[in-house]
N, C-alpha and C positions, 0 to 999 in steps of 0.2 A: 305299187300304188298306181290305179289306171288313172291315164293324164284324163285333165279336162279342156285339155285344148278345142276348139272347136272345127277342127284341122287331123283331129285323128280317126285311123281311116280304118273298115272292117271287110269281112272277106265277105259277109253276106252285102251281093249287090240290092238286093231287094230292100234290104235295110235300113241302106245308106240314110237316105234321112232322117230316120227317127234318129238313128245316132248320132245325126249333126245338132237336130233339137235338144237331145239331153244335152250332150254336152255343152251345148249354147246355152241352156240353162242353169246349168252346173257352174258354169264359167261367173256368168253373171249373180248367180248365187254368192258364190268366194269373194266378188269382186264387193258385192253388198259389205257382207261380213267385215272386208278390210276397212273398209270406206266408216263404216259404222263405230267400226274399232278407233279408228283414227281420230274419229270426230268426238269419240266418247273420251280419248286419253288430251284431245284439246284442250276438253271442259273442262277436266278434273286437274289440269295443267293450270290453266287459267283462274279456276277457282282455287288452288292454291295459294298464286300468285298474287289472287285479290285480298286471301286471308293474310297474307303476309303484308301488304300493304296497308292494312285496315290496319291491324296490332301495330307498326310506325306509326300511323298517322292519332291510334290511341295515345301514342306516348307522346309523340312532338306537340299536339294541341295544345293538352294543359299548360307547357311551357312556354307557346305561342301567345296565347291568350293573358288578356291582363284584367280580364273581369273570372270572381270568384262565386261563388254556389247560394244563393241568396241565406242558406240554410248560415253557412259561415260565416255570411255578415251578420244575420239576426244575431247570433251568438256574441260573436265581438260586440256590438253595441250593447246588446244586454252587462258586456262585462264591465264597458266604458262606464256605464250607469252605474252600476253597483257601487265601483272605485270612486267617482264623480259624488253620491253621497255619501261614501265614509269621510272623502277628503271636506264635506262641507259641512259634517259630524265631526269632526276633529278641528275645523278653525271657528266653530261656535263656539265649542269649550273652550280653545285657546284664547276667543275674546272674553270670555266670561271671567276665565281666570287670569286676564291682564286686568280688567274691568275692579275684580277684587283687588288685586294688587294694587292698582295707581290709587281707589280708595283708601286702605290702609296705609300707604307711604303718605297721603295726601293730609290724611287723621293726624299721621306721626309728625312732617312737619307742623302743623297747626300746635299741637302739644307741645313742640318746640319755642315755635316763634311768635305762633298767635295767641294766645293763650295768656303771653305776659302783657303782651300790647295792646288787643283789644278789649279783654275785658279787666282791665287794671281799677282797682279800688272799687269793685262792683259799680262803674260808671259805664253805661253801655250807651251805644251813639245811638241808641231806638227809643229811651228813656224821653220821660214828660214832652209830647209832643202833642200838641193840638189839634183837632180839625177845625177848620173855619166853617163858614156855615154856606160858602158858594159850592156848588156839586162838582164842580171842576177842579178844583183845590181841594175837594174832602180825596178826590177820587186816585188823585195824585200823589198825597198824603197816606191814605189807605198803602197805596202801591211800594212807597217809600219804606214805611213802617214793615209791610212782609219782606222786602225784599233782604232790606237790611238782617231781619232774623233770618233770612235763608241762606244771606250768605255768610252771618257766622256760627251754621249750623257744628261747622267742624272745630270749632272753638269752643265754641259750649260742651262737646261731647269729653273734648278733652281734658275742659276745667274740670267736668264730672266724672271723672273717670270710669269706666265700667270696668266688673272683673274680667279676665279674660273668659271666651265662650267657647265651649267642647263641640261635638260635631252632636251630643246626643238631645235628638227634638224633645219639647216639651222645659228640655231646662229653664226655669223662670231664677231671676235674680228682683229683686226689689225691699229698696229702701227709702228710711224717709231720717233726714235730719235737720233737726231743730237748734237754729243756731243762739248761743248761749248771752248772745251780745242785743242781738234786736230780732230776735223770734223770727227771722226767714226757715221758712221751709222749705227744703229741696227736695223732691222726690223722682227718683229716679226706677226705672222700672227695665229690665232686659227679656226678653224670650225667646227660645229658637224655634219658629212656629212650622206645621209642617204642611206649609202651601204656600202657590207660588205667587213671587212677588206682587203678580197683577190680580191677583184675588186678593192680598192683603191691604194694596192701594185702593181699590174700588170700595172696600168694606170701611174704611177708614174716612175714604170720601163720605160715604153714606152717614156714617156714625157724626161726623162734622160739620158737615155743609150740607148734604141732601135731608138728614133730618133731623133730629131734636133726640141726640145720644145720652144728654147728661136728665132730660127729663121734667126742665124747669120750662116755666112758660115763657115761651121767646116771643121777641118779637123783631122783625126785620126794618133794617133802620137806612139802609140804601141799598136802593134797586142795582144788582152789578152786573155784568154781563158774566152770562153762564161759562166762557172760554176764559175769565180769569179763576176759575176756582177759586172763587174766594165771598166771603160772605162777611157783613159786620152788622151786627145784632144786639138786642140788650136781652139783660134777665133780675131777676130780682132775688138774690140767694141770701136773703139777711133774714132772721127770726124773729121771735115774740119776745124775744130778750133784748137784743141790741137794734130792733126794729129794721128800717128797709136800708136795703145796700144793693144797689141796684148798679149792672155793670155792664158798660158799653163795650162789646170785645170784637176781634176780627177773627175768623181762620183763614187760612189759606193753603192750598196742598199746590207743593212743586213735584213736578215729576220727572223722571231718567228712566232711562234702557235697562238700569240696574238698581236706582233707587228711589225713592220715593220720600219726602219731607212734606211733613204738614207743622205748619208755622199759627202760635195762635196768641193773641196779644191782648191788653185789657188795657182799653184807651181811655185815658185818666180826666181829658178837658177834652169838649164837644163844644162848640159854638151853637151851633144848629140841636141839637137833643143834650142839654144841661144833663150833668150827673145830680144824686141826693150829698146827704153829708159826709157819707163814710164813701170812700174808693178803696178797690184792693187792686195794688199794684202786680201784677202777675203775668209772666212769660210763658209760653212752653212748646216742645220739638217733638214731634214724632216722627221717628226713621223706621223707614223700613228697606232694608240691605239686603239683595237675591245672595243667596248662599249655594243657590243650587238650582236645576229645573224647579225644584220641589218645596226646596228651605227657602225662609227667608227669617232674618234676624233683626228684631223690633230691638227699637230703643227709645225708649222716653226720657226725657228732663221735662219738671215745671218747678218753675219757680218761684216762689209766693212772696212776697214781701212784707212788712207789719204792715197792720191797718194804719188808714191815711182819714185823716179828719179836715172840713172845712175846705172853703174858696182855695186858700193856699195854700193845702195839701200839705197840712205838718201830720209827723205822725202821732196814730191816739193813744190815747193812754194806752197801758197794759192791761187795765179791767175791761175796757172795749173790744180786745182783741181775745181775752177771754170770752167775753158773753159771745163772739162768734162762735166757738165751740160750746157752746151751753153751759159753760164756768159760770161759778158765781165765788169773786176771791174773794167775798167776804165773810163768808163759810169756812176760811183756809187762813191758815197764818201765814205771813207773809215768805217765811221761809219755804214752803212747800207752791209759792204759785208758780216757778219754773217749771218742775217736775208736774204741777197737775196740768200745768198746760204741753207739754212733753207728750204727757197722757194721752193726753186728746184728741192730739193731733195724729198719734199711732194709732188709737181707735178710729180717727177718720181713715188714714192710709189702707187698715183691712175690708173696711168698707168699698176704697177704692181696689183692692187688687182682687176684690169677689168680684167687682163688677167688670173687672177684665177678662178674669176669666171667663165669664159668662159672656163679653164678649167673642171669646176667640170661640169659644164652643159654641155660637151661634154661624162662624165664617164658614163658607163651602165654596 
């Protein structure tokens, strides 16, 4: 191999120099090469070096670092929510169904304790009460008389027992009994309706207090404020047989989270608006119990009383209390006037449970 020193020496003197030039640049040729070589196996050294640093420093970060990928928070929170309304889907139900619960244990005491106590010998502490005829006193009086039937709604329910009720909607139960000693009518009416409780309450408000449900000519007898739910009105529901019977009565609807009471009373002695000759002494409760988002379970009591005659409210005859159903007992031998008035009274009762249902097929 010829060197490339620039120090090696040839036999042609003439030459000498070009020989010294190649090799001079031959030299520095090689020396490039090396130099180039050297600088090219730095970088690919170095870059290495860098690559191998990078891949650590991929791994130590994540570990380093205490904030996460926004992507993975969205997700968490999205999951927090989901859980968040199950958990507040499952303690509505659980109030709903303590809500039923403390109701029924609350039914079942009353059918126990209250039941002998308060309403004992058909004497109810709401019975022959008065209004005076100062508006401050009617008003407080009005107040007295609902509240009293509101709160012994669960006493009433239990004197009247109901059958027990199935989970399947549309069930109606309804009865009427005519007592064999002094002609009180009870009529009781159950249904398991299939809408919710605050559709049931507002329609009832309506049917009661917002308008003229039963159809007779009312008239409004004191101005009451709209936030008492409550109304006291007259009507005239007597015939061409026993002539006018005309009746001062209250509603009132109380309301709950889960039920709904409307209270309705037939006020016997008025100072301020005098009653006629005949009064009919008459109570009654309409509940309506959420059974569900969806259900709700109506229950009626009313309570009729025999016709009441005169200032002193004795009770009237038996032919009187006919001619309210359009009897005439003297067409009838006397043996038969229990059962025709029996009659009567069932032919009114289907009257009243078409016009229920014709109610309920009218609620949305």
């Amino acid at each position: 191999m010829p060197s490339i020193s620039p120090s090696a020496k040839s036999g042609d003197g003439n030459s000498k120099p070009m020989r010294k030039t190649k090799c001079r640049n031959a030299y520095q040729r090689e020396m490039q090469r090396i130099y180039r070589k050297a600088e090219a196996d730095e970088r690919q050294r170095l870059r290495d070096q860098a690559a191998v640093l990078e891949a650590k420093v991929a791994v130590l970060r994540p570990a380093a670092s205490t904030l996460l990928p926004w992507q993975h928070v969205a997700i968490s929170l999205r999951d927090e929510l989901d859980a968040s309304h199950t958990t507040h889907a499952d303690l509505r139900r659980r109030v709903r169904r303590i809500n039923l619960l403390a109701h029924l244990m609350h039914a079942y005491a009353s059918s126990v304790l209250a039941s002998s106590t308060l309403l004992r010998g058909r004497t109810e502490t709401w019975q022959h009460v008065s209004l005076p005829a100062a508006m401050p006193a009617r008003a407080l009086g009005l107040d007295w008389i609902t509240r009293q039937l509101y709160y012994n709604t669960d006493a009433v329910l239990s004197q009247h027992a109901f059958p027990p009720c199935t989970t399947r909607e549309g069930q109606t139960f309804f009865d009427i009994a005519v007592s064999d000693t002094d002609a009180t009518v009870v009529i009781r009416h159950q249904r398991l309706v299939a809408r919710p409780l605050a559709v049931l309450t507002a329609a009832y408000h309506e049917f009661f207090i917002g308008g003229n449900g039963f159809g007779y000519a009312i008239e409004d007898l004191d101005t009451l404020p709209a936030t008492e739910n409550m109304v006291y009105r007259r009507r005239n529901v007597g015939n061409r047989v026993l002539g006018d019977l005309v009746q001062n009565y209250v509603h009132r609807q109380f309301t709950a989270p889960t039920r709904s009471v409307l209270v309705a009373r037939n006020i016997l002695s008025d100072d301020k608006v005098p009653l006629g000759l005949y009064k009919r002494d008459a109570s009654g409760w309409v509940v309506a119990t959420a059974m569900g988002a969806d259900t709700t379970l109506v229950q009626e009591v009313w309570s009729i009383c025999p016709l009441l005659k005169g200032a002193s409210n004795d009770v009237a005859p038996f032919a009187d209390e006919a001619c309210l159903y359009g009897l005439d007992l003297r067409t009838l031998p006397p043996a038969l006037h229990f059962s025709a008035l029996q009659q009567a009274v069932h032919r009114l009762g289907q009257s009243v449970l078409a016009k229920r249902a014709q109610f309920f097929d009218t609620v949305r």
